[in-house]
C-alpha positions as CSV (number, residue, x, y, z in Angstrom):
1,X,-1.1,21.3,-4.4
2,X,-2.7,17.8,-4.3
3,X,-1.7,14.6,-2.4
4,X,-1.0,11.3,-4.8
5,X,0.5,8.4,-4.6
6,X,1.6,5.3,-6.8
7,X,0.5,1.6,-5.4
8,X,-0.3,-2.0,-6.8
9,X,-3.5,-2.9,-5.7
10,X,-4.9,-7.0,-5.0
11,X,-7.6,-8.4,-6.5
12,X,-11.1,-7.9,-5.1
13,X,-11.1,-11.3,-3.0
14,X,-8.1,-10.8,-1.5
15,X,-8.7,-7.2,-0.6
16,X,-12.0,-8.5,1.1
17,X,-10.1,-10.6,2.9
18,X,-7.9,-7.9,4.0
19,X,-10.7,-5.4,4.9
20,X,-12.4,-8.8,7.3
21,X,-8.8,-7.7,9.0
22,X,-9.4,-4.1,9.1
23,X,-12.8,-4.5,10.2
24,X,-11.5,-6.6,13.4
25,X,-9.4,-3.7,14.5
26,X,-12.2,-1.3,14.2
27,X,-14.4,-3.2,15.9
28,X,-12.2,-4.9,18.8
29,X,-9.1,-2.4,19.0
30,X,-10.6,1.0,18.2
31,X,-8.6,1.4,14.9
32,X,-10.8,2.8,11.9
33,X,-8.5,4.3,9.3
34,X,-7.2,1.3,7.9
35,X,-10.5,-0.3,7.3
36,X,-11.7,3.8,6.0
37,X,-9.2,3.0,3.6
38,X,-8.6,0.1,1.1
39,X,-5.9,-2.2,0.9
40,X,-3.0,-1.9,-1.2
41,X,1.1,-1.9,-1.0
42,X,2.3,1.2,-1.3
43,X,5.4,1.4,-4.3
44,X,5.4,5.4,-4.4
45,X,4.4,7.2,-0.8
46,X,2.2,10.2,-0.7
47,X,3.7,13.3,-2.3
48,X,2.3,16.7,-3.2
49,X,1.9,18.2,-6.9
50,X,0.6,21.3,-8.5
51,X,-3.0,20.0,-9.4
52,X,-2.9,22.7,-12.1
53,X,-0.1,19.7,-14.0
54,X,-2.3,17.0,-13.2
55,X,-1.8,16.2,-16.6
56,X,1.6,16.4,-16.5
57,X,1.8,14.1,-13.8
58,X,-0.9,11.7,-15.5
59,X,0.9,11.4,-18.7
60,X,4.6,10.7,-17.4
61,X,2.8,8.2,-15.4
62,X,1.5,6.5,-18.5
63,X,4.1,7.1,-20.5
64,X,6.6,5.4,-18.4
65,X,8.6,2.5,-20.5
66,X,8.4,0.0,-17.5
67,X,10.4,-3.5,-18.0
68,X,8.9,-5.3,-15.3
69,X,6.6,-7.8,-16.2
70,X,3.6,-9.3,-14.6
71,X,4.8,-11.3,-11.2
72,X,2.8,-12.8,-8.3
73,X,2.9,-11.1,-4.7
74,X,2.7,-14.3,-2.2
75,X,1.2,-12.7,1.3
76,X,1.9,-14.7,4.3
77,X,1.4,-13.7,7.9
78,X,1.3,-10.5,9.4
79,X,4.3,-8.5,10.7
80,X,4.5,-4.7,12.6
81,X,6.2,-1.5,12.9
82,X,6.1,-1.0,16.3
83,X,6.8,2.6,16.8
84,X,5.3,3.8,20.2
85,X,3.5,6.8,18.7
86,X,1.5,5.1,15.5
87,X,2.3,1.3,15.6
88,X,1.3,-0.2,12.2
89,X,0.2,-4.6,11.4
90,X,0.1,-5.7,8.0
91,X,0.4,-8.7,6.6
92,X,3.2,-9.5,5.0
93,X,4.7,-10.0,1.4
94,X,7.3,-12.9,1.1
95,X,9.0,-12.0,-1.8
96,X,9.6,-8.3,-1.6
97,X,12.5,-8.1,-4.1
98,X,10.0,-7.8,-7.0
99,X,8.0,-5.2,-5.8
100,X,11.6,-3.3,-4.8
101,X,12.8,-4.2,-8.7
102,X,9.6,-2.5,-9.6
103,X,9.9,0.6,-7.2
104,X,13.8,1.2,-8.2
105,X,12.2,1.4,-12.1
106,X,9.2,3.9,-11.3
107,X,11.5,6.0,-9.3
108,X,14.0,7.8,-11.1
109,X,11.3,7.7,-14.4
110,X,8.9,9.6,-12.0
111,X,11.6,11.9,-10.6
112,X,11.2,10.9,-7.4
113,X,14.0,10.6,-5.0
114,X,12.4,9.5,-1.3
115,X,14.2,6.8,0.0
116,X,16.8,3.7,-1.8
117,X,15.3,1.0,0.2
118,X,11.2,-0.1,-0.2
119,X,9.5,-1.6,2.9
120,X,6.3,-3.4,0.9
121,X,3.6,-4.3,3.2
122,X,-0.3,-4.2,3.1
123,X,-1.3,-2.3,6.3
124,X,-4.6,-3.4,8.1
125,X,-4.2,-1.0,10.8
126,X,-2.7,2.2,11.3
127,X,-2.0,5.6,12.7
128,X,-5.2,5.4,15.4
129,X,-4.2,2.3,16.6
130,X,-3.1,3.1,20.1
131,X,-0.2,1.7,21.8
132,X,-2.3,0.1,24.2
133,X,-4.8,-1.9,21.4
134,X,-1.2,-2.2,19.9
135,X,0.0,-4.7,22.5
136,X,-3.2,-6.5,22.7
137,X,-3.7,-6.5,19.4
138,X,0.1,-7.8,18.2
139,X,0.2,-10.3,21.0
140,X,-3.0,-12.0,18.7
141,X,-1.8,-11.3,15.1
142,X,1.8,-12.3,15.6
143,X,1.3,-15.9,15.6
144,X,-2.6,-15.8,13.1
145,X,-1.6,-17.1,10.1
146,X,-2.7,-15.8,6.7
147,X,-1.5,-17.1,3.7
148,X,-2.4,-15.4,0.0
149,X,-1.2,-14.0,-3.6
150,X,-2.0,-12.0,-6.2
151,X,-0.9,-11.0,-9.2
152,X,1.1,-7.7,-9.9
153,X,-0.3,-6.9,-13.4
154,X,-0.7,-3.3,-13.0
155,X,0.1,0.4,-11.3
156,X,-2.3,2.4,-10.0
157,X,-1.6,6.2,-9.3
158,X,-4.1,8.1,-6.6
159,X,-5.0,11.1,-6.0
160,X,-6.8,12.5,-2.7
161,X,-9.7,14.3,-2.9
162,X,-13.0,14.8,-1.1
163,X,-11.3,13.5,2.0
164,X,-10.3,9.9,0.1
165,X,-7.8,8.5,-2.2
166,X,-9.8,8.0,-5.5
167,X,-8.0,6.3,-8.9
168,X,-6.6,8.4,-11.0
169,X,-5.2,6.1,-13.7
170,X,-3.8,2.6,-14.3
171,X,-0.7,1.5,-16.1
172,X,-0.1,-2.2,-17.2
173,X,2.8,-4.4,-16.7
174,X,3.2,-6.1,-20.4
């Protein structure tokens, strides 16, 4: 069994710009794994298949008859998940209701059945973020401001191997 997952990913200036985030939490609040990763808004989380139907997996991924078109993301500000055990900040997408349009089409033509309700965001730090550089940390980003977009044009499906997430394939929005 291998890890993938399904994601729209920003273009490489705004990603940049994202990363200069990451990079702030590793250096100032002790938080590596976001900036270890790279950004992107997660539409399908991780979920495990039999790497042996890799192309399986690949070609109902490509094959999918998706009726969303191309739409622009607009970013602006950064919000949290404060849970006391692995607090999360992200910066936020305004108008979520595309990327949930988009998510309740992939879903059911994927065969997946996690959760009805998306929470899009594009995480700069995560899971060894400590409560403690949490506090500190929120008590700065809460009130930064950060305003962006990009356009959704295209799906990416990952797979994680030699101890990353690597691109698998794209599908375009038409």
């Amino acid at each position: 069994m291998s890890l993938y997952f399904i994601a729209v990913v920003p273009h490489q200036e705004l990603r940049e710009k994202a990363r200069n985030f990451s990079r702030d939490f590793a250096e100032r609040f002790n938080s590596v794994k976001s900036y270890k990763n790279f950004p992107h808004i997660t539409l399908i989380k991780p979920f495990s298949f039999d790497e042996n139907k890799e192309d399986e997996l690949v070609d109902k991924f490509s094959q999918m008859d998706l009726k969303t078109t191309p739409f622009n993301v607009n970013l602006k500000d950064f919000g949290c998940f404060p849970n006391k055990n692995n607090p999360v900040i992200f910066i936020t997408p305004e108008n979520k209701e595309e990327l949930q349009k988009l998510y309740d089409e992939i879903q059911p033509k994927m065969n997946f059945h996690f959760y009805a309700k998306l929470n899009p965001h594009l995480t700069i730090a995560y899971r060894d973020l400590s409560p403690e550089n949490f506090s500190l940390a929120w008590e700065e980003y809460k009130t930064k401001t950060f305003e962006d977009s990009f356009l959704v044009d295209k799906i990416c499906l990952f797979k994680h191997y030699n101890g990353k997430w690597n691109l698998l394939k794209i599908k375009n929005l038409e």
